[in-house]
N, C-alpha and C positions, 0 to 999 in steps of 0.2 A: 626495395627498388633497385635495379641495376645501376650499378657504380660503370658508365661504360668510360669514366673520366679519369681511369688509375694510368690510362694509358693513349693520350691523344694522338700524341706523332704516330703512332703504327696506325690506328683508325684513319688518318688521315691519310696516310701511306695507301692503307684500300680505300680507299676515296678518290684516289688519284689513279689507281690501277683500274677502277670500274668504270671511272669517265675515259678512260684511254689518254690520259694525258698522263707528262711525266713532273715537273716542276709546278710547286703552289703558284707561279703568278699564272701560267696556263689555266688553273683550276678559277683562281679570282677572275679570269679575264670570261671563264666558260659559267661562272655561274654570278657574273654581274657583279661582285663584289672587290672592296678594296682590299688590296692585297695586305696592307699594314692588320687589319682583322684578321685574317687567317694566321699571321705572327703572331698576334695576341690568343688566338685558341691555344698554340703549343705553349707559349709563353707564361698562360694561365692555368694550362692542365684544362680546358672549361672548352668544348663542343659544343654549341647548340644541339640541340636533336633534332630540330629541325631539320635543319641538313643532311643530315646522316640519314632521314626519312627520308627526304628529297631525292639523294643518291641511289635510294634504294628501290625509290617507285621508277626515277628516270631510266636506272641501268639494270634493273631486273634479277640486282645481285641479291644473294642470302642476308637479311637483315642480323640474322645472329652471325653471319662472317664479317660483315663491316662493326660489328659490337666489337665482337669478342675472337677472331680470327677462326670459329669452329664453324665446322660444313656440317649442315643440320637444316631438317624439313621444317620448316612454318611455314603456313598457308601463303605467304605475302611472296616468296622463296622462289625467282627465274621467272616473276612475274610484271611486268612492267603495267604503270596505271596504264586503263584502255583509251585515254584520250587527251590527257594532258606532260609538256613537257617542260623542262625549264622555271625558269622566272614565271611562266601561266601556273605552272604546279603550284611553285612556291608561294605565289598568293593566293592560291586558291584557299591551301591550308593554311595557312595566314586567316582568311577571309574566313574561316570555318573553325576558330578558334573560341575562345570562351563558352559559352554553354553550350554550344554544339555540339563541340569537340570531348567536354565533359559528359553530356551524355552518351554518347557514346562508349566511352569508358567505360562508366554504370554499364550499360547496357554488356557490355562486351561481358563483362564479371559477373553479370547477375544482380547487380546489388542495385537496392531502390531506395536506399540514402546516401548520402554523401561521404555522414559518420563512419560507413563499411571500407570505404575505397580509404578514406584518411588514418583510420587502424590497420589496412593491409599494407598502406604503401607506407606506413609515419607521415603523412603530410598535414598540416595544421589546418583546422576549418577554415580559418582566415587565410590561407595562402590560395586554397580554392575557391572563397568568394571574390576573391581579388582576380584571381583568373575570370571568371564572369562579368568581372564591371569593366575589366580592361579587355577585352576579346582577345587574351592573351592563348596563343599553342603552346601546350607544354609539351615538349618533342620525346624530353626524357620519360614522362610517363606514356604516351604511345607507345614509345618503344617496349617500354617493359608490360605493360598491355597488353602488344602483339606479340611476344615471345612468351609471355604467363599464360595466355587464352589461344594464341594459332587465330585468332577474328584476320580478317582481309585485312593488312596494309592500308591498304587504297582505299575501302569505306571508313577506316577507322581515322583516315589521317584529312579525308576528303570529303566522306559522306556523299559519295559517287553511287547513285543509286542502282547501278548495274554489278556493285559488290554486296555482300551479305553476310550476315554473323553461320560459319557453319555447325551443321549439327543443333541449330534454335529455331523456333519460329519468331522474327523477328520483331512482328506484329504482336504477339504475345508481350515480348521485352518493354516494347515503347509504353506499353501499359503498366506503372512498377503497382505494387503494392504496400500496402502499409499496417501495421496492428491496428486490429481494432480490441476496443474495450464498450460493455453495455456497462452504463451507470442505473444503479439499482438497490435501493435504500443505503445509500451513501457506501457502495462498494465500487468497485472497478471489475469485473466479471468477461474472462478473458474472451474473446471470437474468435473467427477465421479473421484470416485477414481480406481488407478489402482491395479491390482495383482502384485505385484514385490520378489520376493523371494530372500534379499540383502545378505542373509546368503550364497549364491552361490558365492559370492564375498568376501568371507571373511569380509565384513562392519557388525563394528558395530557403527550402527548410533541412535543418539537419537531424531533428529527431521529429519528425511526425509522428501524430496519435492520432483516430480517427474513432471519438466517442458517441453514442447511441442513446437516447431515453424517448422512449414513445413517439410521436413525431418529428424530435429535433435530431439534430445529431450534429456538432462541431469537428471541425480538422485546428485540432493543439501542438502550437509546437512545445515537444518538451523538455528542448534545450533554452528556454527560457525560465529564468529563477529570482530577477531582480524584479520586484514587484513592481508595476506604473498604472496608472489609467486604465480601464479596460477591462474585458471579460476576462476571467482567468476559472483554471479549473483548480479547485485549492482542496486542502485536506485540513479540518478545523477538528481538532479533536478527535483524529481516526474514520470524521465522517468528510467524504468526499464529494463535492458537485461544484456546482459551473455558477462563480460568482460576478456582479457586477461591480471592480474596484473602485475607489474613489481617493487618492493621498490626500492628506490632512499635516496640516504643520506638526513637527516632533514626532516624525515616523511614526504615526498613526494610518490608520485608514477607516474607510468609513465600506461597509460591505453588506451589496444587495442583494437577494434573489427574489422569485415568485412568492416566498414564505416567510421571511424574513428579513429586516433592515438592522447593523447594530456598527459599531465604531471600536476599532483596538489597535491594541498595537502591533505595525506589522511581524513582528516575530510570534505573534500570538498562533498565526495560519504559517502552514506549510504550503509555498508553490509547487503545483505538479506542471505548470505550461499556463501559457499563453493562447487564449483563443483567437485564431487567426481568418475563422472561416464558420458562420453559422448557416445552416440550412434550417429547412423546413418542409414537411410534408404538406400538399393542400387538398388531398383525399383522403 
């Protein structure tokens, strides 16, 4: 991810040159804020991105020249948002923050788990669900977003529906996909993958699985490993399917399906996921 934090005072320095002012309390006074905060950015080495977005959509400057002082095309690049300015901006994106603003990400990269964006950028699956419960912006990944992919500025920081991911069908994107697996005398047998849109369920999942057996077919997550209550899809002896858990005192369980009922210990079964999502065929 872009470090644009090795160097605050010059960022800020074009910061103050694209708003046409010269002096940080100008800048506090031009963008509603206390001027003792803009001391504590140089003082911290630590920029919001925020800002540095905000500056970018207000004053139409190169986002990778207020980064990184380089003159360079991205899409966002002498382009100012088409209808908001100011303090309205800044909440706007503010307002469009936690899974909004994450999917978009996703979408901007391609990627239709969370687990892809958290190994490309190093960021921790918890620091991302955290971004979703709090509708937190995370400014520093837009930016580096919008300089890795060229996506609009302005849809990606806004989700302004008159900007657009270029070179995608964006309608496409909003659709991710996920592996599927047909379960088939206790194997896992690889498929295409499917369309599944899990955000229709309020799931936020980090490893989805989307498994198949004649009529049924579950959505698994398969970053779940501590066994609890519940459907799970387990591996007993190299043989694989979709069980019904039961805990028992002394790390026991008690373990059902269509064909059989028996009680062991949980280390006995290996967990592949957590079933999170059963369907059903009724034709």
């Amino acid at each position: 991810m872009i470090d644009y934090n090795s160097d605050v005072k010059a960022i800020l320095e074009r910061i103050l040159k694209s708003y046409g002012v010269s002096s940080r309390p100008e800048l506090a006074e031009l963008l509603k804020i206390p001027l003792p905060t803009i001391q504590n950015w140089v003082a911290r080495q630590s920029l919001p991105g925020d800002y540095i977005v905000q500056c970018a959509l207000d004053t139409g400057v190169s986002l990778r020249w207020l980064v990184n002082g380089e003159l360079a095309n991205v899409s966002s690049d002498g382009v100012k948002h088409p209808s908001l300015k100011g303090k309205k901006l800044h909440d706007t994106m503010l307002a469009n923050g936690g899974r909004a603003v994450l999917d978009r990400i996703m979408h901007a990269y391609g990627f239709t788990m969370q687990k892809q964006l958290g190994d490309l950028l190093d960021i921790p699956s918890a620091t991302m669900s955290a971004w979703v419960r709090r509708d937190y912006f995370p400014g520093d990944v837009v930016i580096t977003c919008a300089l890795d992919t060229g996506v609009s500025l302005s849809w990606l920081a806004t989700g302004h529906e008159d900007e657009a991911l270029p070179n995608r069908d964006l309608a496409d994107q909003l659709i991710p996909s996920i592996p599927a697996r047909k379960l088939s005398g206790g194997t896992l047998e690889n498929q295409p993958d499917v369309s599944f849109n899990l955000s229709l369920f309020g799931f936020d999942l980090s490893n989805p699985l989307y498994i198949q057996r004649g009529s049924m077919s579950w959505i698994v997550e398969g970053g779940a490993q501590t066994i609890g209550n519940g459907d799970w899809l387990l591996d007993i002896d190299g043989n694989k399917d979709i069980y019904t858990v039961s805990r028992l005192p002394g790390n026991r369980i008690k373990v059902t399906n269509n064909t059989s009922s028996f009680e062991c210990s949980e280390s006995d079964v290996n967990p592949i996921g957590f079933v999170i999502l059963t369907m059903s065929k009724n034709l």
